[in-house]
Residue frames as qw, qx, qy, qz and C-alpha x, y, z in Angstrom:
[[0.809, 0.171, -0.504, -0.248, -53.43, -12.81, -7.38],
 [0.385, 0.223, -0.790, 0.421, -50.99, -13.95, -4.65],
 [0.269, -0.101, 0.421, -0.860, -53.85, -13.00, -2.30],
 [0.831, -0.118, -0.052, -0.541, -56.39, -15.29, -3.64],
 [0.585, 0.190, -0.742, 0.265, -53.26, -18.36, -4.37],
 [0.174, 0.223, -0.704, 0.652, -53.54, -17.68, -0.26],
 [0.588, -0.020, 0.331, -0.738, -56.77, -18.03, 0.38],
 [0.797, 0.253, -0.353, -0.420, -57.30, -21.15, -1.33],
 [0.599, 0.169, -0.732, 0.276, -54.38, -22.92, 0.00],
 [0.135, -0.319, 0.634, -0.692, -55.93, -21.80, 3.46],
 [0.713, -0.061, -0.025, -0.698, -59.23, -23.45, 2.55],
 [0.822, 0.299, -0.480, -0.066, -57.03, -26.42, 1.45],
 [0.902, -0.422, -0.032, 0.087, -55.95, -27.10, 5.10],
 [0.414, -0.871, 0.162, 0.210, -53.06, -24.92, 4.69],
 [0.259, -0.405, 0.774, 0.413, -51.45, -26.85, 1.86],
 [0.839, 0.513, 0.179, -0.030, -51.95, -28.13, -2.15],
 [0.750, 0.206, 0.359, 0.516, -50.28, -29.70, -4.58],
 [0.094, -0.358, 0.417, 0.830, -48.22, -27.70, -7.05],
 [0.056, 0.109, 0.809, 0.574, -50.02, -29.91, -9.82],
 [0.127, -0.575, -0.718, 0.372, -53.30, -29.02, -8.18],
 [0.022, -0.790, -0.012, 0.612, -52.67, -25.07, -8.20],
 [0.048, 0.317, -0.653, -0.686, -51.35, -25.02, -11.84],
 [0.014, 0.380, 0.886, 0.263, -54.49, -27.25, -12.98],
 [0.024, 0.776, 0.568, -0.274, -56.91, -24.75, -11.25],
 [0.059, 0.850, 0.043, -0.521, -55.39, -21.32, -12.26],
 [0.860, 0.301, 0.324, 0.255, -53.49, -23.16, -15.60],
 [0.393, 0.773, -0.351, 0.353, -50.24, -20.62, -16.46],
 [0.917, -0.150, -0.184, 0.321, -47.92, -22.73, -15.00],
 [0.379, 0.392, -0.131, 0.828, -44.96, -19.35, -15.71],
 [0.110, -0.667, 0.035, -0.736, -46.93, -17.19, -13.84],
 [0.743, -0.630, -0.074, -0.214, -47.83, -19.14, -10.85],
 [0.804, -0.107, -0.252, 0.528, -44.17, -20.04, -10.41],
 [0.215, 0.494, -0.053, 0.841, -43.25, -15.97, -10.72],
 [0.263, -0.597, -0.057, -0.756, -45.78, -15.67, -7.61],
 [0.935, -0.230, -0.264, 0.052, -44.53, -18.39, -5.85],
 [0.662, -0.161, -0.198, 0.705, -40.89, -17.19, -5.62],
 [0.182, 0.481, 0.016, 0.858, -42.02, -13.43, -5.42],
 [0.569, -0.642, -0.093, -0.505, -44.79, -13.76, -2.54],
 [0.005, 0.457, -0.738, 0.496, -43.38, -14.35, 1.25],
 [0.657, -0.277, 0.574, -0.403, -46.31, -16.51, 2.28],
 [0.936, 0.201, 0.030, -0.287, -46.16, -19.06, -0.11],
 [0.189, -0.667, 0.719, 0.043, -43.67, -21.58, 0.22],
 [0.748, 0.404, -0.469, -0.240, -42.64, -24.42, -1.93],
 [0.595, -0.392, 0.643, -0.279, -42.17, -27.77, 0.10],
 [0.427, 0.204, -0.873, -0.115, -41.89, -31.52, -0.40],
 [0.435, -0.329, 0.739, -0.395, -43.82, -34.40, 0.93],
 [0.826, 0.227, 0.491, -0.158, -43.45, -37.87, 0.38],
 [0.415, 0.192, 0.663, 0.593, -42.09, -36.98, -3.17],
 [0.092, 0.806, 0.435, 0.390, -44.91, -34.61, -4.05],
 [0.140, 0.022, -0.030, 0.989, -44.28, -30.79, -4.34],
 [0.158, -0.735, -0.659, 0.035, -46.59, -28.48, -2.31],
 [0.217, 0.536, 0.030, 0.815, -47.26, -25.24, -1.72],
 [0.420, -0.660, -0.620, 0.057, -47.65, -24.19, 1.91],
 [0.009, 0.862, 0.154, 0.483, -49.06, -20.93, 3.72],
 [0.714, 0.012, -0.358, 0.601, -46.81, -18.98, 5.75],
 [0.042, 0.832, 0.070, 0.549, -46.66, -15.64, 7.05],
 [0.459, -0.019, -0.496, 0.737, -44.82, -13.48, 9.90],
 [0.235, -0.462, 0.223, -0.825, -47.20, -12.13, 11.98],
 [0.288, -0.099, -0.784, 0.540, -47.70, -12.77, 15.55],
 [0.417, -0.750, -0.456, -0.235, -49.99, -12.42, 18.26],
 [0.147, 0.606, -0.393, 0.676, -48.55, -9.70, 20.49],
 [0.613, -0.188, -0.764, 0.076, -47.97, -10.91, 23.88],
 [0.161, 0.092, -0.144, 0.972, -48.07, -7.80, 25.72],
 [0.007, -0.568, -0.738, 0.364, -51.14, -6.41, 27.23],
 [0.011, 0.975, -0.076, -0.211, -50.17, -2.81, 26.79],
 [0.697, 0.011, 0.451, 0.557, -47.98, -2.51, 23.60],
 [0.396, 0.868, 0.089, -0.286, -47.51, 0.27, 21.13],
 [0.466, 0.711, -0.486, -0.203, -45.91, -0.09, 17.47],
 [0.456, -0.311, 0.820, 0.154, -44.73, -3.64, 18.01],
 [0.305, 0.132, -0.725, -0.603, -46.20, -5.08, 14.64],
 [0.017, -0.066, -0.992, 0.102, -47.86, -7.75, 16.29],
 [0.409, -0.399, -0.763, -0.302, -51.77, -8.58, 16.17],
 [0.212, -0.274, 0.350, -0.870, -53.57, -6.65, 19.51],
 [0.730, -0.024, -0.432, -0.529, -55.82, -9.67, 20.12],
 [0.635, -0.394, 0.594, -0.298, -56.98, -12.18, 22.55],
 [0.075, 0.296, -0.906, -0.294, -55.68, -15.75, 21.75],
 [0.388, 0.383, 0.822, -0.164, -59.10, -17.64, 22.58],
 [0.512, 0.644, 0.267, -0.502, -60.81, -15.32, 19.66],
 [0.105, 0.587, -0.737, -0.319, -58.06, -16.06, 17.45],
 [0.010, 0.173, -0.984, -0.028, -58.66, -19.63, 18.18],
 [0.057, -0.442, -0.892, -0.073, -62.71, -20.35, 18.64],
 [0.232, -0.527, -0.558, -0.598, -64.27, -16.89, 18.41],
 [0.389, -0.779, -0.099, -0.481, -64.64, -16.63, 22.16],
 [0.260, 0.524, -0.558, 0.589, -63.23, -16.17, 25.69],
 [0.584, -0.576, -0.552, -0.148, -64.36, -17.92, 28.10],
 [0.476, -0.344, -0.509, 0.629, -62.25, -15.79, 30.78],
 [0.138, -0.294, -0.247, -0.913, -64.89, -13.04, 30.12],
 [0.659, -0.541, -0.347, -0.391, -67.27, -14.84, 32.46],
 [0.674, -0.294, -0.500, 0.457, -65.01, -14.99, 35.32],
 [0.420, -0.807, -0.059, 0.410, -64.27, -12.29, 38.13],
 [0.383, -0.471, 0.298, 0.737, -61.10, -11.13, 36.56],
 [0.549, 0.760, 0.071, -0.340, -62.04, -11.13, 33.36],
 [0.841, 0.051, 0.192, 0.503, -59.77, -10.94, 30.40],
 [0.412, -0.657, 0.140, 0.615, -57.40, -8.17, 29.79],
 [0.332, -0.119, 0.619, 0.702, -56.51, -8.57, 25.93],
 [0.401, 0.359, -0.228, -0.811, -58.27, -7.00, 23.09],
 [0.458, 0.242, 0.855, -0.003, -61.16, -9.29, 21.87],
 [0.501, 0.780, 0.084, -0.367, -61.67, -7.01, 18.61],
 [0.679, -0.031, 0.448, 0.581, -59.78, -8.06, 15.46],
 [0.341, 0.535, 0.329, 0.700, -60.57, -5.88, 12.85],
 [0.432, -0.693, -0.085, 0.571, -59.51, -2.77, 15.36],
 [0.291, 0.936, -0.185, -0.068, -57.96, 0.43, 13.15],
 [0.374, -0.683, 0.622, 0.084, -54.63, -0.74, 14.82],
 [0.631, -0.002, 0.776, -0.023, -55.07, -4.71, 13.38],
 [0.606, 0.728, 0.301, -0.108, -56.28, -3.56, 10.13],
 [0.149, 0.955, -0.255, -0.037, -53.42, -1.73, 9.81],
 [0.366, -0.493, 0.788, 0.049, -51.14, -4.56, 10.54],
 [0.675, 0.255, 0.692, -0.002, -53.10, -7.10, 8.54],
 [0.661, 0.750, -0.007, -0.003, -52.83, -4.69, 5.26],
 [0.224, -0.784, 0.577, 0.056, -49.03, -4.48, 6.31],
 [0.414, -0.210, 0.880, 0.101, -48.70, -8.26, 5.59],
 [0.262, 0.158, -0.755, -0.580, -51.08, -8.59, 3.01],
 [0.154, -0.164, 0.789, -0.571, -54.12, -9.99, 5.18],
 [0.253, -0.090, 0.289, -0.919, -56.55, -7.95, 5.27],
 [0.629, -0.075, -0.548, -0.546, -59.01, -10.27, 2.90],
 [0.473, -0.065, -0.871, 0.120, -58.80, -13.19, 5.50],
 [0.602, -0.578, -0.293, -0.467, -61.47, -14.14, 7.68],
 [0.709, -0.480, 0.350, -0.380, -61.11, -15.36, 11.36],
 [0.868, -0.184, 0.417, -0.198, -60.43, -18.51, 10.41],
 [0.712, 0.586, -0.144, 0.359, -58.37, -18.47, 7.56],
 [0.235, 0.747, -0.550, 0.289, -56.09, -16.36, 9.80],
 [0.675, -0.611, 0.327, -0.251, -56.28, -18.82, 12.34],
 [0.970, 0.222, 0.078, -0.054, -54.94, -21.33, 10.42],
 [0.692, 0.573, -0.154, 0.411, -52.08, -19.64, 8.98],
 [0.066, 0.751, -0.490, 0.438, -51.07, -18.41, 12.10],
 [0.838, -0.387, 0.340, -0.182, -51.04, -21.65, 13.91],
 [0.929, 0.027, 0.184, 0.320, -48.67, -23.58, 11.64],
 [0.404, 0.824, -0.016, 0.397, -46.85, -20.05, 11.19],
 [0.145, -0.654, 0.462, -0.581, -46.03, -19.57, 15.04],
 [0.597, -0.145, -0.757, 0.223, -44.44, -22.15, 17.27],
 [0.084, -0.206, 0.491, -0.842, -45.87, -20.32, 20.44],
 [0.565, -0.078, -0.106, -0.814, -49.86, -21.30, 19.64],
 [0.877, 0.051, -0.394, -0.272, -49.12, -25.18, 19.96],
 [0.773, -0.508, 0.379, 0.011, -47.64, -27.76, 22.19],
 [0.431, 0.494, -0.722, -0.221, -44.50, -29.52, 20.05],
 [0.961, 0.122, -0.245, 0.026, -44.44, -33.12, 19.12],
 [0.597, -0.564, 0.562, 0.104, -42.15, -35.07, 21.98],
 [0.485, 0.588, -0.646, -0.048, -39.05, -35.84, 20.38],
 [0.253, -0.374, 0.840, -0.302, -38.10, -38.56, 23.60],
 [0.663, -0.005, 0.663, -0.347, -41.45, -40.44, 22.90],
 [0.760, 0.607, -0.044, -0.230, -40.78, -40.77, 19.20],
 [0.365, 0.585, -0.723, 0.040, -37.31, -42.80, 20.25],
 [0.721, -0.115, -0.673, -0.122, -36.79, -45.85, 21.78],
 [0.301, 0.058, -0.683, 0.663, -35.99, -44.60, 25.51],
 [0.288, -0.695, -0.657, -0.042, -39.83, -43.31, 25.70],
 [0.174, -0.347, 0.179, -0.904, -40.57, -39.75, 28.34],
 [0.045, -0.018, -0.839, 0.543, -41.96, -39.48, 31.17],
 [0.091, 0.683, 0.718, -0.098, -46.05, -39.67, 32.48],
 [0.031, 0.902, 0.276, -0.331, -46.44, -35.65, 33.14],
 [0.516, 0.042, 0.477, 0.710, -45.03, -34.43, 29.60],
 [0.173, 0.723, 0.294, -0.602, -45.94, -31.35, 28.20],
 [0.079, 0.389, -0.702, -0.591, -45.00, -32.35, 24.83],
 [0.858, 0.264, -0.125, -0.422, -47.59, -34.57, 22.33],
 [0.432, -0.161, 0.881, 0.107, -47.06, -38.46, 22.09],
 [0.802, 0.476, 0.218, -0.287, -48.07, -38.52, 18.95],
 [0.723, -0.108, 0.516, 0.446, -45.82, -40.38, 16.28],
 [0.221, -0.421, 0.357, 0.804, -43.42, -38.57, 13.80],
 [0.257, -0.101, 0.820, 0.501, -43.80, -40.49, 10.73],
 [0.205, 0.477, 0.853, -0.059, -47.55, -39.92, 10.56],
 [0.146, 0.821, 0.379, -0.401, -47.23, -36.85, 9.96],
 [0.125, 0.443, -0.550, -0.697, -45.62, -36.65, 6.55],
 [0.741, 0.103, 0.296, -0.593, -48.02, -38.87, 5.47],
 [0.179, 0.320, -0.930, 0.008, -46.16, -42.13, 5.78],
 [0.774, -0.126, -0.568, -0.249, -47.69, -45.29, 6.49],
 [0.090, -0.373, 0.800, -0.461, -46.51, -46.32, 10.32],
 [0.758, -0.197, -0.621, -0.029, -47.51, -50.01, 11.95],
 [0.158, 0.349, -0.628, 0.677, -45.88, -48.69, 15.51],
 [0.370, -0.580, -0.715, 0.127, -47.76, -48.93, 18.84],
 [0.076, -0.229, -0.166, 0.956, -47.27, -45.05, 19.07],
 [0.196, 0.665, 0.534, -0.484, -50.13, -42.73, 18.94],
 [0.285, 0.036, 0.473, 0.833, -51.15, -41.78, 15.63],
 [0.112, -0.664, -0.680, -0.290, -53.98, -39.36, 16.78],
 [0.272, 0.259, -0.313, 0.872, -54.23, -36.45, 18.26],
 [0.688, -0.309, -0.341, -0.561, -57.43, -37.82, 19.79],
 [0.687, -0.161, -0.650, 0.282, -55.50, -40.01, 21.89],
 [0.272, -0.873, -0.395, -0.086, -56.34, -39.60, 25.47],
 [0.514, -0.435, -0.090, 0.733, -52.41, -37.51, 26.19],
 [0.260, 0.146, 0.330, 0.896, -52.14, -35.43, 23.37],
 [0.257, -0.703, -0.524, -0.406, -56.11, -34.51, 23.69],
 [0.433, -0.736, -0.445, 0.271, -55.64, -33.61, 27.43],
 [0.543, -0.480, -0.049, 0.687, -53.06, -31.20, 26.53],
 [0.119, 0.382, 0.520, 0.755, -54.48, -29.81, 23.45],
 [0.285, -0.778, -0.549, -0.112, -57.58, -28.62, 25.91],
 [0.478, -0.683, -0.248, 0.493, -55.38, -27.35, 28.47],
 [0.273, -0.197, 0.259, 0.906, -53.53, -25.03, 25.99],
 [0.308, 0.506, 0.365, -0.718, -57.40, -23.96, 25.06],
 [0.237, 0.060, -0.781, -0.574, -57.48, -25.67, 21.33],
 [0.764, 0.143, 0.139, -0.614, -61.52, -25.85, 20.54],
 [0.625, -0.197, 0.755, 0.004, -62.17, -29.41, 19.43],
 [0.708, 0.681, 0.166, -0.090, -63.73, -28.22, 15.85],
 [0.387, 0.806, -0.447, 0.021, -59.61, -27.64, 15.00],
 [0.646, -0.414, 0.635, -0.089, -58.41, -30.83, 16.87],
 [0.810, 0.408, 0.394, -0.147, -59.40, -32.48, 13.44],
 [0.489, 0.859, -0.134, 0.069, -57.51, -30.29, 11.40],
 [0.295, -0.827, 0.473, 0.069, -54.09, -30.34, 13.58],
 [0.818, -0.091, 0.511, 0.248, -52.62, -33.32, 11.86],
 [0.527, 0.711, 0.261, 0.384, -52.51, -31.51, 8.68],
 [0.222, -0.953, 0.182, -0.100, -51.30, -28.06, 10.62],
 [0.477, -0.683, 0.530, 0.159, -48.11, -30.17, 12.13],
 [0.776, 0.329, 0.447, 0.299, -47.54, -31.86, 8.99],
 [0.206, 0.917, 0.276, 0.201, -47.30, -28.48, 7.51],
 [0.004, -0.977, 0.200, -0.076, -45.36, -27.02, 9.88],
 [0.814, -0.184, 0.494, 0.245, -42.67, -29.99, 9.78],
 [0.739, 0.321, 0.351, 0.478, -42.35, -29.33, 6.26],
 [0.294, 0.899, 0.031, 0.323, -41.59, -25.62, 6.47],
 [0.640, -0.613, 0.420, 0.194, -39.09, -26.47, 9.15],
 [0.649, -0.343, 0.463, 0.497, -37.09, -28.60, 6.41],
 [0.510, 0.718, 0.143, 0.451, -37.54, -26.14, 3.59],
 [0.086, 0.913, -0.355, 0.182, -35.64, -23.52, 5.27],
 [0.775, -0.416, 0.433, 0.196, -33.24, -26.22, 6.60],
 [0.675, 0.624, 0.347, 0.187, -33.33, -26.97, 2.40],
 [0.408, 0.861, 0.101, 0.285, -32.54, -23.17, 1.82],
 [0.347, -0.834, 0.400, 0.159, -29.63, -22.49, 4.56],
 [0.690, -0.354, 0.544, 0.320, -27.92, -25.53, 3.06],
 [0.548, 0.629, 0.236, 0.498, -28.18, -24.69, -0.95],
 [0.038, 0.968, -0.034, 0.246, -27.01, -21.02, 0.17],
 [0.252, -0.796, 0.549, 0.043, -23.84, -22.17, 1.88],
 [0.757, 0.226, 0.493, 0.366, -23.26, -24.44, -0.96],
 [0.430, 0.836, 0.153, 0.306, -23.53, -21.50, -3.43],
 [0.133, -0.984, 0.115, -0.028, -21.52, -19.59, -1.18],
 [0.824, -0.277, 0.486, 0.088, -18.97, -22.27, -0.95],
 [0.748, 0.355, 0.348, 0.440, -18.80, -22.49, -4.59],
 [0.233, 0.958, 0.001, 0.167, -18.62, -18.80, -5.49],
 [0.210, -0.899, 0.376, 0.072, -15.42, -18.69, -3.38],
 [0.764, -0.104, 0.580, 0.263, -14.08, -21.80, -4.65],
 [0.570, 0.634, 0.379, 0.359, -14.71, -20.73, -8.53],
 [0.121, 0.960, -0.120, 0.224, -12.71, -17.05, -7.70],
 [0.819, -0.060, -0.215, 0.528, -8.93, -18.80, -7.43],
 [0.502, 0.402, -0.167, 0.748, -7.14, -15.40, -8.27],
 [0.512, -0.714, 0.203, -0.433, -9.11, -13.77, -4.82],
 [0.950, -0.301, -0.077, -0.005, -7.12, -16.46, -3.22],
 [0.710, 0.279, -0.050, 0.644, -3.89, -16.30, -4.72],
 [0.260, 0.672, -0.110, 0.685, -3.97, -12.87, -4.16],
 [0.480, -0.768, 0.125, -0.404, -4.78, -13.25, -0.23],
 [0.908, -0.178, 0.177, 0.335, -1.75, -15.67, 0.06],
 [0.699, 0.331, -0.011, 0.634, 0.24, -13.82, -1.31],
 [0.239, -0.799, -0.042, -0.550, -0.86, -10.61, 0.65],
 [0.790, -0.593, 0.001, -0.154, -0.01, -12.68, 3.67],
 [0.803, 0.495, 0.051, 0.329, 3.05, -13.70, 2.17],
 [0.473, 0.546, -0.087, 0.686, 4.53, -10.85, 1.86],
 [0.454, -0.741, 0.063, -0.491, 3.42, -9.73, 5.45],
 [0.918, -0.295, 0.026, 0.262, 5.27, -12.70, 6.78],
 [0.743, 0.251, -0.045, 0.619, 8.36, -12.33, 4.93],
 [0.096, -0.624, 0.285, -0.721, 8.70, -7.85, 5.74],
 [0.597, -0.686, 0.221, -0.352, 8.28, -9.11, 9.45],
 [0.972, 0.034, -0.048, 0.228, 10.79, -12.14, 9.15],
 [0.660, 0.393, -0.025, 0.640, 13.05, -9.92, 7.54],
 [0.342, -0.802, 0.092, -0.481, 12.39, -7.19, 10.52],
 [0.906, -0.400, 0.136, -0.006, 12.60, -9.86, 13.08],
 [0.843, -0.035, 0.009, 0.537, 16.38, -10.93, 11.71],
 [0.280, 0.618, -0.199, 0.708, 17.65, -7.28, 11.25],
 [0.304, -0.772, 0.288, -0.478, 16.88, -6.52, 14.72],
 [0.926, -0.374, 0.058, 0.001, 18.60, -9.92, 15.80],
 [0.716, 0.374, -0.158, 0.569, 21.66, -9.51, 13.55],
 [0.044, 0.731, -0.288, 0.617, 22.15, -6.05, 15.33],
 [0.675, -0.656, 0.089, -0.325, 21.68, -7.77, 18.74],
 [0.966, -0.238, 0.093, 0.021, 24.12, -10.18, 18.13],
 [0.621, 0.464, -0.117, 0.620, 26.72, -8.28, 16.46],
 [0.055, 0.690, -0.363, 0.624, 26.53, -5.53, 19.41],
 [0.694, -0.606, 0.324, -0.212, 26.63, -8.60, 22.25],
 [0.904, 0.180, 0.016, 0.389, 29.62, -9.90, 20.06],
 [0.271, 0.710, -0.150, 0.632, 31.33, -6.55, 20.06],
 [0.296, -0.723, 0.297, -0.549, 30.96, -6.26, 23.83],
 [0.926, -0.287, 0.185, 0.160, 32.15, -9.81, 24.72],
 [0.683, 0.472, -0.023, 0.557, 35.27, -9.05, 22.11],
 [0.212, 0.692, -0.371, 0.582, 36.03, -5.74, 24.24],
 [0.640, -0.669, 0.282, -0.253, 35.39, -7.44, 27.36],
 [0.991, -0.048, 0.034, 0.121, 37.82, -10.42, 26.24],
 [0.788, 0.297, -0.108, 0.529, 40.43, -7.85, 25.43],
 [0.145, -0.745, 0.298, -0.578, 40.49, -5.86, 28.09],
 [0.872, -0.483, 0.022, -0.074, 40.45, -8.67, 30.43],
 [0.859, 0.014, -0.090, 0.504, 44.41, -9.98, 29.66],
 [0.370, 0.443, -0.273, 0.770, 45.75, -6.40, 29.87],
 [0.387, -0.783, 0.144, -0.466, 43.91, -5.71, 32.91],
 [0.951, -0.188, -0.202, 0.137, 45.90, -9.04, 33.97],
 [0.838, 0.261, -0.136, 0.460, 48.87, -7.96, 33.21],
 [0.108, 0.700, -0.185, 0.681, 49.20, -4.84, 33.81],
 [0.656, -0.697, 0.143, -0.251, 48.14, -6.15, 38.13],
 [0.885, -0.396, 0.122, 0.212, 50.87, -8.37, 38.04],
 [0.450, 0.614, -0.147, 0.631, 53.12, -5.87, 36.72],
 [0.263, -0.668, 0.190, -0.670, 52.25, -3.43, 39.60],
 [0.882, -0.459, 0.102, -0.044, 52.33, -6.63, 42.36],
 [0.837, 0.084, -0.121, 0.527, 55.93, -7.37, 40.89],
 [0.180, 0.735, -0.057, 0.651, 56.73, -3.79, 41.24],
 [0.381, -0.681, 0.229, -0.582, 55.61, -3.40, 44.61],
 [0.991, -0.041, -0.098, 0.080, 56.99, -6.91, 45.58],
 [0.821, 0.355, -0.120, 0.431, 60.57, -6.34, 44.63],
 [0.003, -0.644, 0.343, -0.683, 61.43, -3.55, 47.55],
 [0.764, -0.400, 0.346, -0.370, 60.31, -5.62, 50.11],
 [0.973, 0.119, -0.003, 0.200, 62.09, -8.70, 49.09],
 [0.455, 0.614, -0.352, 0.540, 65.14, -6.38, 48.71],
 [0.451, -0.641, 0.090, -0.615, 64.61, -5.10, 52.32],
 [0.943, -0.173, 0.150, -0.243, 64.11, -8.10, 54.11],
 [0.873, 0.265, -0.214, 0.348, 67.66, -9.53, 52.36],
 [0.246, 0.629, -0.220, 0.704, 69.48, -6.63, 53.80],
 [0.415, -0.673, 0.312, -0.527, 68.13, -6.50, 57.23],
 [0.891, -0.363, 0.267, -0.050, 68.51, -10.24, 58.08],
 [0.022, 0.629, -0.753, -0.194, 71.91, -10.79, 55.88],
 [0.656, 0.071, 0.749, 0.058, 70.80, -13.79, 54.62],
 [0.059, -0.226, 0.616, 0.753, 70.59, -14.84, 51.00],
 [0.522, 0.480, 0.593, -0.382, 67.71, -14.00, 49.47],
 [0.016, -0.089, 0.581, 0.809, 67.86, -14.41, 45.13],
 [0.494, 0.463, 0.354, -0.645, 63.86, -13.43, 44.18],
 [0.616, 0.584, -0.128, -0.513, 64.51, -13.75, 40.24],
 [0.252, 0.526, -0.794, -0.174, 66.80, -16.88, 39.87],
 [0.921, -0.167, 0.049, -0.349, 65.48, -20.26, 40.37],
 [0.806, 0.192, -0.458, 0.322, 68.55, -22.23, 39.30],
 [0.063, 0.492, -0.597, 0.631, 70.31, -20.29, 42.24],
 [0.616, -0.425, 0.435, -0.501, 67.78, -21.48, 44.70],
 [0.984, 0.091, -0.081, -0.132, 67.70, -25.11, 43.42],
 [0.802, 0.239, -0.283, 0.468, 71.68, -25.41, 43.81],
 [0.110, -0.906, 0.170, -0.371, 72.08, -23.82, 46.87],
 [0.922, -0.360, 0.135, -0.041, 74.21, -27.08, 48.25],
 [0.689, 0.146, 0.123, 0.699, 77.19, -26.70, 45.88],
 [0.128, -0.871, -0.268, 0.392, 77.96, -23.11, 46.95],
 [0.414, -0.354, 0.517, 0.660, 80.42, -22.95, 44.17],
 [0.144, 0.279, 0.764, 0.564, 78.44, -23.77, 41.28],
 [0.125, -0.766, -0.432, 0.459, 76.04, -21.32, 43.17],
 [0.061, -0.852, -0.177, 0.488, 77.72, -18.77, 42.51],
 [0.221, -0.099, 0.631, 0.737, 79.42, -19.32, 39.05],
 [0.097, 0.619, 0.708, 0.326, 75.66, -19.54, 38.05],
 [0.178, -0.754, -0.406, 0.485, 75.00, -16.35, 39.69],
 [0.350, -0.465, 0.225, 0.782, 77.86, -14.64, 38.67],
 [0.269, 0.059, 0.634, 0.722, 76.66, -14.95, 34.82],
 [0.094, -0.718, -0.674, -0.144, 73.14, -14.29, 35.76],
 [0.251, -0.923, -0.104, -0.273, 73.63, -11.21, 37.75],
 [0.444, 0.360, -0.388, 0.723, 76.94, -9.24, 38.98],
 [0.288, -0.623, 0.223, -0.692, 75.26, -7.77, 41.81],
 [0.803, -0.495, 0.050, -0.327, 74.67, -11.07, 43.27],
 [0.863, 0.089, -0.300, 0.396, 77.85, -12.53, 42.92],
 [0.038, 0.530, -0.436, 0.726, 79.40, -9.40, 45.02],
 [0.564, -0.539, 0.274, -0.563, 77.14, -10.24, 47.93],
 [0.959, -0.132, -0.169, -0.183, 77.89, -13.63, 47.73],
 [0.544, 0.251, -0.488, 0.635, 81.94, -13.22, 48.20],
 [0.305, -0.564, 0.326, -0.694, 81.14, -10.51, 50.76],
 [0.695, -0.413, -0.065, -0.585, 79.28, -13.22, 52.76],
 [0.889, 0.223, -0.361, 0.169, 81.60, -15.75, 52.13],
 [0.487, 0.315, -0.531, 0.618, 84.61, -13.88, 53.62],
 [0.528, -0.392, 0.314, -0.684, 82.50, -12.96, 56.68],
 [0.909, -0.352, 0.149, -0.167, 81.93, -16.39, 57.70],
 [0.742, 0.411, -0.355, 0.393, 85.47, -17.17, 57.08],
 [0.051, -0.416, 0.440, -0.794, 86.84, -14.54, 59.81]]
């Protein structure tokens, strides 16, 4: 059934109404069930009115010499008007100019084809495959215009959803750019007629699947929005992955800082006894040589008394202070005395 629904809508310029198709084949249930079950038929909008337009995913292989690529084994000019006109030149033409080939047959029942004529498939594979047409200039449908030697149609957007438009843009594909470039890309002129419908067509199957990416990351959007406790639970999963590495991260700092507190603590108390203990051993080794030195020059030399040196003018009180401080120095000091007496 989905096989004739496609042939009809190919007869129909490539597109009909919904209300159209449901009036001709009248079970409204069933034609939806073969609408959202069949891959060429695609549900569309224009203007406000729901259509149904033909689609499909096979290609013309571009390849000369190809095996198993899926694609179609077929020159594009027979595709397009039936003949080739680079058969009457010198070179010739290289590409298969047989469609219904064992190979092609076999690819056309693959997709569901096979029924379609020449011209039915042309149809469906011209508003199926941006490769077969020139695109519609986007620059000359804005207000900064494109240049003379475009390789893009100047025909106007709007005309082809089948809006009204007053512009001064081309709303033909008769006009004399779009025509010159429709030849050069070998479009016959018996489908020049038809191509407003064709790019109308393929405009609207451009923003149905625009349509379906954005309801499907809505849905997907919601589905994860409406499933809190998958959330909760991956916050909290993370959570706890933070916190066991926090709590890593400070044990191996406490230990760093308690063993570069321990080794400033023994380095703070080893430092005053290593003080002391040198200026033990400098007094040690001081105090023979200070002795020495008193003895060989006979002068008075007191090393551990300060009051003695500070009061060495009153030679009395000198040596009363001495005397209490130290008995050894009060002997040398008479001794010295009664020597400079004599």
């Amino acid at each position: 059934m989905d096989k004739e629904i496609l042939k009809l809508i190919l007869n129909s310029q490539g597109s009909v109404d919904r209300e159209v198709l449901e009036c001709d084949l009248g079970d409204v249930s069933f034609i939806t069930q073969i609408i959202s079950s069949s891959r060429q038929l695609v549900p569309c909008w224009f203007s406000g009115t729901q259509k149904v337009v033909a689609r499909s995913k096979v290609r013309l292989c571009p390849a000369k010499e190809c095996r198993g690529c899926g694609g179609l084994h077929l020159c594009k000019n027979i595709l397009l008007s039936g003949a080739c006109a680079f058969l009457q030149t010198r070179r010739g033409c290289s590409f298969s100019h047989e469609l219904h080939t064992e190979y092609n047959l076999q690819v056309l029942r693959e997709f569901g084809l096979e029924t379609l004529n020449r011209t039915e498939l042309c149809l469906l594979l011209l508003q199926s495959n941006n490769s077969l047409l020139p695109q519609i200039c986007h620059d000359y449908n804005n207000s900064w215009g494109c240049w003379v030697d475009c390789q893009r149609l100047h025909v106007c957007e709007r005309t082809l959803s089948g809006d009204s438009c007053s512009c001064t843009r081309k709303h033909s594909f008769s006009a004399p750019q779009p025509l010159r470039l429709l030849l050069e890309k070998h479009i016959p002129e018996h489908l020049i007629g038809v191509l407003k419908s064709v790019y109308a067509n393929k405009k609207a199957l451009r923003l149905a699947d625009q349509q379906h990416k954005d309801n499907s990351s809505q849905v997907a959007s919601s589905s994860d929005a409406g499933n809190p406790n998958k959330v909760n639970d991956t916050e909290q999963d993370d959570t706890k992955e933070d916190t066991q590495i926090d709590f890593a991260a400070c044990d191996s700092d406490s230990s760093s800082i308690s063993t570069n507190q321990n080794k400033s603590t023994t380095g703070n108390n080893d430092g005053p006894t290593k003080k002391r203990n040198r200026r033990r051993n400098r007094q040690k080794n001081k105090t023979p040589a200070v002795a020495a030195a008193a003895s060989g020059h006979g002068g008075l030399e007191l090393s551990n008394t300060n009051q003695c040196e500070e009061n060495v003018q009153d030679p009395n009180t000198t040596m009363r202070m001495c005397e209490g401080s130290n008995p050894d120095s009060s002997s040398t000091l008479t001794t010295s005395q009664s020597k400079d007496r004599r």
